[in-house]
C-alpha positions as CSV (number, residue, x, y, z in Angstrom):
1,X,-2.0,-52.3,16.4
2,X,-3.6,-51.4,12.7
3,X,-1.5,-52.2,9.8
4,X,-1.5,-51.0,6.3
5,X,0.4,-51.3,3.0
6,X,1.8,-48.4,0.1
7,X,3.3,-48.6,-2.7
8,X,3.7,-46.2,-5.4
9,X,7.7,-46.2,-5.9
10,X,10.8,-47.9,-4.9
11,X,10.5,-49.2,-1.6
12,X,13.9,-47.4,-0.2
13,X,12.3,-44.1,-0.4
14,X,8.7,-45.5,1.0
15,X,10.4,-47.5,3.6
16,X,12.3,-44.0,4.5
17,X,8.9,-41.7,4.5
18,X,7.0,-43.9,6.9
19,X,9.9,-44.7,9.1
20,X,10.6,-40.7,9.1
21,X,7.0,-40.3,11.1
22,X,6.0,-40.2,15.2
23,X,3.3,-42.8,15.6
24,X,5.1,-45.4,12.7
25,X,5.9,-48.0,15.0
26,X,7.1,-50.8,12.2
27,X,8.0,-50.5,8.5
28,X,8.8,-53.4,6.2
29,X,9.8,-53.1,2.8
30,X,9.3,-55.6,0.3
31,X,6.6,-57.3,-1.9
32,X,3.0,-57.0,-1.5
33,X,0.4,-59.2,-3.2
34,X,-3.0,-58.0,-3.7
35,X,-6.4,-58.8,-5.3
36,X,-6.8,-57.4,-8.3
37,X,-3.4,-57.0,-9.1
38,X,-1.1,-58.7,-11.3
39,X,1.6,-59.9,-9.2
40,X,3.6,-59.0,-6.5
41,X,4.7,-55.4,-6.2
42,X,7.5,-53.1,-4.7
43,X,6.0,-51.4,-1.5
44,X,5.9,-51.1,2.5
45,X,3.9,-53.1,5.6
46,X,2.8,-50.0,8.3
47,X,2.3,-50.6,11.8
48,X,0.7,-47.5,13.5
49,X,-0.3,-46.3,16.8
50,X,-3.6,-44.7,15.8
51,X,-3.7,-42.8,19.6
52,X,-0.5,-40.3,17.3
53,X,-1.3,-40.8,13.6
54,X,-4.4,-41.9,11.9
55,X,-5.1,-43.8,8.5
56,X,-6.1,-39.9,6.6
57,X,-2.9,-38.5,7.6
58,X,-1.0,-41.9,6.5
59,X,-2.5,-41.6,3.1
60,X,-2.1,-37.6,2.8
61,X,1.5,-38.0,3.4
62,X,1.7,-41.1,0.8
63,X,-0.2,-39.3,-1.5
64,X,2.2,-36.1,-1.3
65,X,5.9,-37.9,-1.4
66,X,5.4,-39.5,-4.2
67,X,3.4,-39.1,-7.8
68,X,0.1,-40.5,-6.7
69,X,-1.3,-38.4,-10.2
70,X,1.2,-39.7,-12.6
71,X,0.8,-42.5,-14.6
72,X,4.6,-42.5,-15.8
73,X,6.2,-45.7,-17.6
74,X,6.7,-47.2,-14.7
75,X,4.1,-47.4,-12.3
76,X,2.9,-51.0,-13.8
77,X,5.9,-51.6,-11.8
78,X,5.3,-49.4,-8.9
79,X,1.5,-49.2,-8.6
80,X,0.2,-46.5,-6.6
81,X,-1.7,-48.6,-4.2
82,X,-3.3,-48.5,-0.3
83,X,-3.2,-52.2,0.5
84,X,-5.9,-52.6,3.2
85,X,-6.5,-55.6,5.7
86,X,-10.2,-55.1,6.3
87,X,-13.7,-54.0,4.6
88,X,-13.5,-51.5,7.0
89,X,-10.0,-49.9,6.7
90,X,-10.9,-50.3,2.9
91,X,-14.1,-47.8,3.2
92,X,-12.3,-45.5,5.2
93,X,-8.9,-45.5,2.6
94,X,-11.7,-44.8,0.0
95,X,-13.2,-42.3,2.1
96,X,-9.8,-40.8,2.8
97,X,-8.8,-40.3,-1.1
98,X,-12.0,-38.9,-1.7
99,X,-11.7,-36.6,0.9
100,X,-7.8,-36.1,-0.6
101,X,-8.3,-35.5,-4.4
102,X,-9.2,-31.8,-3.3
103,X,-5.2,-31.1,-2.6
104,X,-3.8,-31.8,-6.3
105,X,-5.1,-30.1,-9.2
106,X,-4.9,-33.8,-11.5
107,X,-7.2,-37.0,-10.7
108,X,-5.2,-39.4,-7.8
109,X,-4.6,-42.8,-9.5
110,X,-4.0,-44.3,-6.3
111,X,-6.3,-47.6,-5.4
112,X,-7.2,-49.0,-2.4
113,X,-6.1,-52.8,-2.7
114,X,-7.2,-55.8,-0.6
115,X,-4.1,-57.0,1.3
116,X,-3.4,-61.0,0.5
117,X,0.3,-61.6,1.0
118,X,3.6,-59.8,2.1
119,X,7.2,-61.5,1.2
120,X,10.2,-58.7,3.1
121,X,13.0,-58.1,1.1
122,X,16.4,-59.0,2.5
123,X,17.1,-58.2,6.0
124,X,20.6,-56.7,4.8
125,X,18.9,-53.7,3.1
126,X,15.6,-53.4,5.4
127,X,15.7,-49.9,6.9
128,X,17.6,-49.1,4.0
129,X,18.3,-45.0,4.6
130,X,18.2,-45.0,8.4
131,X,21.2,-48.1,8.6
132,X,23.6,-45.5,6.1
133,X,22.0,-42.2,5.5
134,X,25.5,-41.7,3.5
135,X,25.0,-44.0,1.1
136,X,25.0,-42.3,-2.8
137,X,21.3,-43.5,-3.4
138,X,20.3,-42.3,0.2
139,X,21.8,-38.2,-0.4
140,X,20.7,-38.3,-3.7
141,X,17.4,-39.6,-4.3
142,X,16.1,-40.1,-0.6
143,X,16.8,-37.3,1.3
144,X,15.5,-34.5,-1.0
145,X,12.7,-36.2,-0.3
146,X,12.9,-36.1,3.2
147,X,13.3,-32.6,2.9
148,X,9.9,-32.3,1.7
149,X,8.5,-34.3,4.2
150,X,9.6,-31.7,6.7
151,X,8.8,-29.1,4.6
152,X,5.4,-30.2,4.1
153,X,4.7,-32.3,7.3
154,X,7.4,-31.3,9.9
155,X,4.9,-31.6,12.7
156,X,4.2,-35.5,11.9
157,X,8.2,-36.6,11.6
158,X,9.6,-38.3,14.6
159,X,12.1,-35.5,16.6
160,X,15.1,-37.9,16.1
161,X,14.5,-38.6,12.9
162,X,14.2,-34.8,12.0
163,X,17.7,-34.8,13.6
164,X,19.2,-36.8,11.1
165,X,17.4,-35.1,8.3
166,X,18.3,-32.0,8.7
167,X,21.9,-33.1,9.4
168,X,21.8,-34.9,6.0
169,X,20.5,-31.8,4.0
170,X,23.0,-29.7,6.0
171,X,25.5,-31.8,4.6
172,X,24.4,-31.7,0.8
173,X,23.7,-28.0,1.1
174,X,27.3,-27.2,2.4
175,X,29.0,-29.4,-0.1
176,X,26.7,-27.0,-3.0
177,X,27.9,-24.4,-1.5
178,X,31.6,-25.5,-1.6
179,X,31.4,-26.5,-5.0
180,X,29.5,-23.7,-6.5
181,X,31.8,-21.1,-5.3
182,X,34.5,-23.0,-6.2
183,X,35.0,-21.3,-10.1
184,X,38.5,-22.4,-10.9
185,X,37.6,-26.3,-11.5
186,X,40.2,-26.9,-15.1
187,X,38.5,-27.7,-18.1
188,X,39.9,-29.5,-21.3
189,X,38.7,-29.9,-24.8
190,X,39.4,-33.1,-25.9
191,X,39.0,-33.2,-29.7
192,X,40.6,-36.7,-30.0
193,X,38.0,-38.1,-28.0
194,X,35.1,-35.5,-28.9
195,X,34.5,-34.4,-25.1
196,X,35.0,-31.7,-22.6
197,X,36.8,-33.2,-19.1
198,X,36.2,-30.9,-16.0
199,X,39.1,-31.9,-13.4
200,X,37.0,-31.9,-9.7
201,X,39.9,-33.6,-8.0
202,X,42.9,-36.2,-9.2
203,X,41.5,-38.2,-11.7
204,X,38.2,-37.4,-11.0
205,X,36.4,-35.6,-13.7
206,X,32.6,-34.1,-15.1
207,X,32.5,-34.4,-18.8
208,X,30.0,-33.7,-21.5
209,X,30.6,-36.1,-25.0
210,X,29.9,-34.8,-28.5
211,X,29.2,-35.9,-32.5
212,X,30.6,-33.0,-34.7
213,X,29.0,-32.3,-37.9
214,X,30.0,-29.6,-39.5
215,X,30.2,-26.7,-36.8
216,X,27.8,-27.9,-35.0
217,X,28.0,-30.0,-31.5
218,X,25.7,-32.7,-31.1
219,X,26.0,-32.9,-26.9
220,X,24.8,-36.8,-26.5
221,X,26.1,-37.5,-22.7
222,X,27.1,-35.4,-19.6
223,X,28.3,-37.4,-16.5
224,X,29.2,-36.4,-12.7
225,X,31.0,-39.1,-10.2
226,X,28.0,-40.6,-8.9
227,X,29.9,-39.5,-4.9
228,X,29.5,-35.6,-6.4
229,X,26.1,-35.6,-7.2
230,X,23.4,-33.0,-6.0
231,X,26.2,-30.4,-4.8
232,X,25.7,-28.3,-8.0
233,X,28.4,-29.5,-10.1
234,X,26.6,-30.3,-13.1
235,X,25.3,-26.9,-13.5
236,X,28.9,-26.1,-12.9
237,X,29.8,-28.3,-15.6
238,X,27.3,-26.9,-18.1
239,X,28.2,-23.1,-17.3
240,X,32.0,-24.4,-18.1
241,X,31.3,-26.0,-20.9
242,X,28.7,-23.9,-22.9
243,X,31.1,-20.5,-22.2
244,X,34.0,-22.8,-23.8
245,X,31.9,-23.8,-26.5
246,X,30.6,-19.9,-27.3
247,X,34.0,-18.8,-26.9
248,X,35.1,-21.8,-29.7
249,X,32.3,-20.1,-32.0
250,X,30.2,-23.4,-32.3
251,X,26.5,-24.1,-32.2
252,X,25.1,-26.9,-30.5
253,X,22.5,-29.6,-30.1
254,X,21.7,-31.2,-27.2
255,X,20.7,-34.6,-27.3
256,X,21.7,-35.3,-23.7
257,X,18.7,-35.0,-21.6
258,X,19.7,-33.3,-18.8
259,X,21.7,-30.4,-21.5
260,X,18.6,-30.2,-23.1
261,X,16.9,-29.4,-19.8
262,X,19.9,-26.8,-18.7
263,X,19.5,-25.3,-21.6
264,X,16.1,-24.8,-21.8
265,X,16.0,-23.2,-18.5
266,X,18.5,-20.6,-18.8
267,X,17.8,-17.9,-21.6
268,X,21.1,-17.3,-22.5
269,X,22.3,-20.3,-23.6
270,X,19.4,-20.3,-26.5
271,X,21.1,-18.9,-29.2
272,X,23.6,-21.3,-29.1
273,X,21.6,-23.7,-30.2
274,X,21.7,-24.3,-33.8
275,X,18.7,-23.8,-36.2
């Protein structure tokens, strides 16, 4: 049975892509050595049955779940890599992202590495999404991902897995729902401790943290219960909390990444913003 490595980002969500397809008889997570390469890096081993899935299709769906064209601040640590076992499986990975480069509009970083060692990660967290699909980590940075897959390649994913898939988005799309129709969530200005509280639940809150100078709100930090995350309660939070702030006749600036974001996004926050 051919086997070949990826890597390109954490190993939960590789692990999670490969084990997600018909044909993927074997996924390991954990460190893969390679020539070339300075030291071991985060990836996945692939066992296939080439008779239901081939090497090009392997690679295509690598190079589309995850950023096989960015060269962000982490990929030294996450190098986007095809870790072959053989001259030949090399010329045909090189073949294969030749052939590939013509579905993205920016040059594929990915190399084709040669294979020399493998060390698993603990067997406690190997099949890390399928053992607890539930987990935080799993509904929040997993399955989107997931739902790409099948968006983009529902033909190749394995009919059970697609079962759990789909029941995991379900989940994450009804709890959006829920929560963005829910509109009377109470929200406090705390000018003791310079932050807005949303109350989600008993003593469970959303809250956005400020620096005042003069009237003007500098927004440094927004924050959602890590367990309420993806069901559309920080845009909940940053409607609440921008209407409070409009109606309290400040202007703001967001230093807070994701506020800056929100902001930027939705015209009719801009004018808050001070000059």
């Amino acid at each position: 049975m051919p086997t070949v490595g990826f890597g390109g980002s954490c190993y939960w969500c590789t692990e999670a892509i490969f084990r997600s397809l018909a044909g993927v008889e074997q996924v390991r997570q954990g460190w893969l050595t390679a020539c070339g390469n300075d030291g071991p890096s985060e990836g996945v081993i692939v066992s296939y049955n080439e008779r239901i899935i081939d090497l090009h299709t392997l690679i295509q769906i690598h190079l589309h779940t995850h950023g096989c064209t960015s060269n962000h601040a982490l990929r030294g640590r996450y190098p986007s890599a095809v870790y072959v076992y053989s001259t030949e499986q090399g010329i045909e990975a090189d073949a294969c992202l030749k052939v590939l480069q013509a579905e993205f509009n920016q040059p594929v970083i990915t190399r084709v590495l040669d294979f020399v060692a493998f060390k698993p990660s603990c067997e406690q967290i190997q099949d890390y999404y399928y053992s607890n699909p539930d987990k935080p980590f799993c509904r929040n940075r997993i399955t989107p991902k997931l739902q790409r897959l099948l968006e983009k390649f529902s033909d190749k994913v394995d009919q059970s897995q697609k079962a759990v898939i789909e029941g995991e988005v379900g989940q994450i799309t009804r709890g959006r729902a829920k929560m963005t129709t829910t509109k009377d969530y109470p929200l406090e200005h705390d000018t003791v401790k310079h932050e807005y509280r949303m109350e989600l639940s008993e003593d469970t809150y959303a809250l956005v943290t400020y620096s005042l100078e003069g009237n003007v709100l500098h927004l440094n930090y927004s924050e959602v219960p890590t367990s309420l995350r993806g069901q559309g309660v920080g845009e909940i939070l940053m409607e609440s909390v921008l209407t409070r702030i409009r109606e309290e006749g400040y202007k703001i600036l967001p230093v807070c990444g994701y506020i800056s974001n929100y902001i930027t996004k939705h015209e009719k926050w801009h004018d808050l913003v001070a000059d």
